[in-house]
N, C-alpha and C positions, 0 to 999 in steps of 0.2 A: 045892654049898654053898661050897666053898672055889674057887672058880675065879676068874677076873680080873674083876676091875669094871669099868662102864663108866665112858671118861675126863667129868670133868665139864665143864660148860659152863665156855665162855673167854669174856672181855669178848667184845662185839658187834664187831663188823668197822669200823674209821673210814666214815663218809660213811652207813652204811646205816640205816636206818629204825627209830624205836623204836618199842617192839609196840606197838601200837593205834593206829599212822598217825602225821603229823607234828601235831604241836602249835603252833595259832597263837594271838595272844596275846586277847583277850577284848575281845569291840566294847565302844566307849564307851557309859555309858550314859545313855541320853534324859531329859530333864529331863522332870518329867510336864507342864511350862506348854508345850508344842507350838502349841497352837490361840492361844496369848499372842502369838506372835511374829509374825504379819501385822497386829494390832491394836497392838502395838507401835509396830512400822515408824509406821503408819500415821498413829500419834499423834504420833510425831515430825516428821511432816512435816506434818502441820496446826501444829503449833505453830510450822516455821521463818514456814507462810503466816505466822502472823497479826502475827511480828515482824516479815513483811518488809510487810505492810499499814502497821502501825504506824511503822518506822520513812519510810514515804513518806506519810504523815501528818504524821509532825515535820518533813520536808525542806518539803512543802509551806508549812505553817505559819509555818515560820521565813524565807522569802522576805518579804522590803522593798516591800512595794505602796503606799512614797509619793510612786514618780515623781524624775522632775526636779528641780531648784530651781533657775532661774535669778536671777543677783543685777544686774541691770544697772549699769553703769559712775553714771551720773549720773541713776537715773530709776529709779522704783517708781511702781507704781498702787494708788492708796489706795482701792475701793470704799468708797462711805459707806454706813455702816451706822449707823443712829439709834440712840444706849445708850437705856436705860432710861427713865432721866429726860431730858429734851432741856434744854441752858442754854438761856436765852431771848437770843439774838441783838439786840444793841442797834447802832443803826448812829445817825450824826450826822442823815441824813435816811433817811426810808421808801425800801421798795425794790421793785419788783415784779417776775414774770417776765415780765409783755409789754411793760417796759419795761428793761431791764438798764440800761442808760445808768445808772437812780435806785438800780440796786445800787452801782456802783462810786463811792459818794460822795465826797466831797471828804476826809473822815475818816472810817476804821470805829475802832469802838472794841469788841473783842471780849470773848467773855464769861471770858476772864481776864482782864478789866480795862485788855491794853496798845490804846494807839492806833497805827493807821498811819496816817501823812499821804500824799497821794498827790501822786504827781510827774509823774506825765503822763498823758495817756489816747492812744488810740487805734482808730480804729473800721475795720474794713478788710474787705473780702472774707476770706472763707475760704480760699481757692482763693492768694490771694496771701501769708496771713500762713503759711500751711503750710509746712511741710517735707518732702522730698521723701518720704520715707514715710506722712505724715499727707496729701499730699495724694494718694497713691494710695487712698488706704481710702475720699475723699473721692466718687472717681472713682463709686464704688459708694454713699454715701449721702453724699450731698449737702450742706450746711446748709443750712438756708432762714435768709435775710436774709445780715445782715454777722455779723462777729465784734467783741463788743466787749470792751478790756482796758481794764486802767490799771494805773499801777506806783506801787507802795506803799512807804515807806522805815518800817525798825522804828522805835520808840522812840527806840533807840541814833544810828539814821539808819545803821547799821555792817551791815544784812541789806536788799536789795532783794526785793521779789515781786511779780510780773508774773501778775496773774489777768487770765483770758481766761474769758469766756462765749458758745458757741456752740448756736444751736437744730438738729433735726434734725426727722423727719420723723415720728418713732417711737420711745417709749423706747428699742427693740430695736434701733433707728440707732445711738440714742445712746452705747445698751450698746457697739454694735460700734467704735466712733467711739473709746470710752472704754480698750480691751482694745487698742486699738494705741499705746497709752502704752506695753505691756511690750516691746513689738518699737521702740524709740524714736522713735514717731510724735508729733508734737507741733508749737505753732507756733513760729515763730522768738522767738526771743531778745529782748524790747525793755529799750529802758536810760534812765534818766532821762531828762525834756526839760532841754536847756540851761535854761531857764527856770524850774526848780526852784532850779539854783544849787546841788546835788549833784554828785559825782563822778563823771567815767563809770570804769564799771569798764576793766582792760586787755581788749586784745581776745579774744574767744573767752572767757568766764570759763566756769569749774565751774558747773556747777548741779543743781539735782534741780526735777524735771517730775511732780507728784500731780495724779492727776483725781478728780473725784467726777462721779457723776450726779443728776440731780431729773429724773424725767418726761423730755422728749426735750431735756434741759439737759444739758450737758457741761463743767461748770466744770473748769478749768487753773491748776495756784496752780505757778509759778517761782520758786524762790528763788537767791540767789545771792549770798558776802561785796559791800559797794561798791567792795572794792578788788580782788574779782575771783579772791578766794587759793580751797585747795582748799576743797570743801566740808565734809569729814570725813563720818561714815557716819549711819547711822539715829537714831544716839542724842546726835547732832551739833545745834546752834542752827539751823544751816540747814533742815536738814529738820524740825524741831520747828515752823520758822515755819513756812513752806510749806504744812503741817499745818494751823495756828490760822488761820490767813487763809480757807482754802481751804475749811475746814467752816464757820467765822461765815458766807462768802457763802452756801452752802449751806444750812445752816440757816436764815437770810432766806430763801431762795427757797422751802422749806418751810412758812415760818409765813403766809406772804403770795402762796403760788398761791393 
């Protein structure tokens, strides 16, 4: 009973093992949406599709699909195109198409009211009044007969315009004949006859070159100052004549095929 006790336990030994093995620390735990997470993914990347569908839909979209525009130096091609209501074309004498000679009268008086007095005529092969581009096109449709012009003084006498009327074989000649006005096909240049008693302009003047078509007609309205100066642009006196002339003979050859 009284005898020595046993010594009691001492702390654990450094480095060695606490009872019940080592202790690691406790896995994370699982979110219960598991089966979410490939349906997730999934949905995220249908959605980059459809923005990157979309945004190449807007790239497309937003592309310029109206081309070119070329502005030529001294020349436009004006297609005629009938408005609505058409002015009735009045001319000093009648006019026809199997006779142009009786379009380019001696006076047109158009349906604004101005007169041109005309100053010269001219009747000439095709082939000779061309220029070197207008006669290449030629090479492939032809004209049938001569080419006839006559030069017109405004009003003022201060605008000349040199209409030319040429036949072809085929409206579709004509069309072709008509479309190389924009590549600067046209015929030369004419200028008063001395026998007007006009000015001739200085050499080489500005001008602007409008065609229209009728059937396998190809009228030509030239205009140009008589003193030769620039022409100034669209919205310019020159080009406004070249315009009135050029539709009154047109419209003649409309009312009277």
């Amino acid at each position: 009973m009284g005898g020595p006790r046993p010594p009691l336990p001492g702390p654990p030994l450094p480095g060695a093992p606490l009872p019940g093995g080592p202790v690691f620390p406790p896995p994370p735990r699982r979110g219960g949406g598991g089966p979410l997470v490939p349906l997730l993914i999934i949905g995220v990347v249908g959605v980059l599709a459809v923005v990157g569908v979309l945004a190449f839909v807007v790239l497309r979209d937003d592309g310029d699909d109206r081309g070119s525009v070329a502005f030529p130096t001294y020349t436009t091609r004006s297609p005629y195109t009938p408005p609505s209501v058409e002015p009735t074309p009045t001319t000093s004498t009648g006019g026809t198409t199997s006779d142009p000679t009786s379009l380019l009268s001696a006076t047109i008086e158009t349906a604004k009211g101005n007169t041109f007095t005309r100053a010269g005529t001219r009747t000439e092969s095709c082939i000779t009044r061309a220029n070197t581009k207008l006669l290449s096109a030629l090479r492939t449709h032809p004209c049938i007969g001569s080419m006839y012009s006559a030069v017109y003084a405004s009003p003022s006498k201060q605008i000349m315009t040199v209409i030319s009327i040429a036949k072809f074989a085929s409206p579709s000649a004509a069309s072709s004949i008509s479309n190389v006005t924009t590549q600067s096909g046209w015929p030369k240049l004419l200028t008063p006859s001395d026998a007007s008693g006009l000015p001739q302009p200085r050499s080489d003047p500005a001008y602007w070159t409008r065609t229209w078509t009728h059937g396998s007609n190809v009228v030509y309205a030239q205009s140009y100052w008589s003193n030769g100066g620039p022409t100034g642009g669209r919205t310019g006196s020159v080009f406004a004549t070249a315009g009135e002339l050029g539709v009154e003979i047109t419209n003649t050859m409309l009312f009277t095929s």
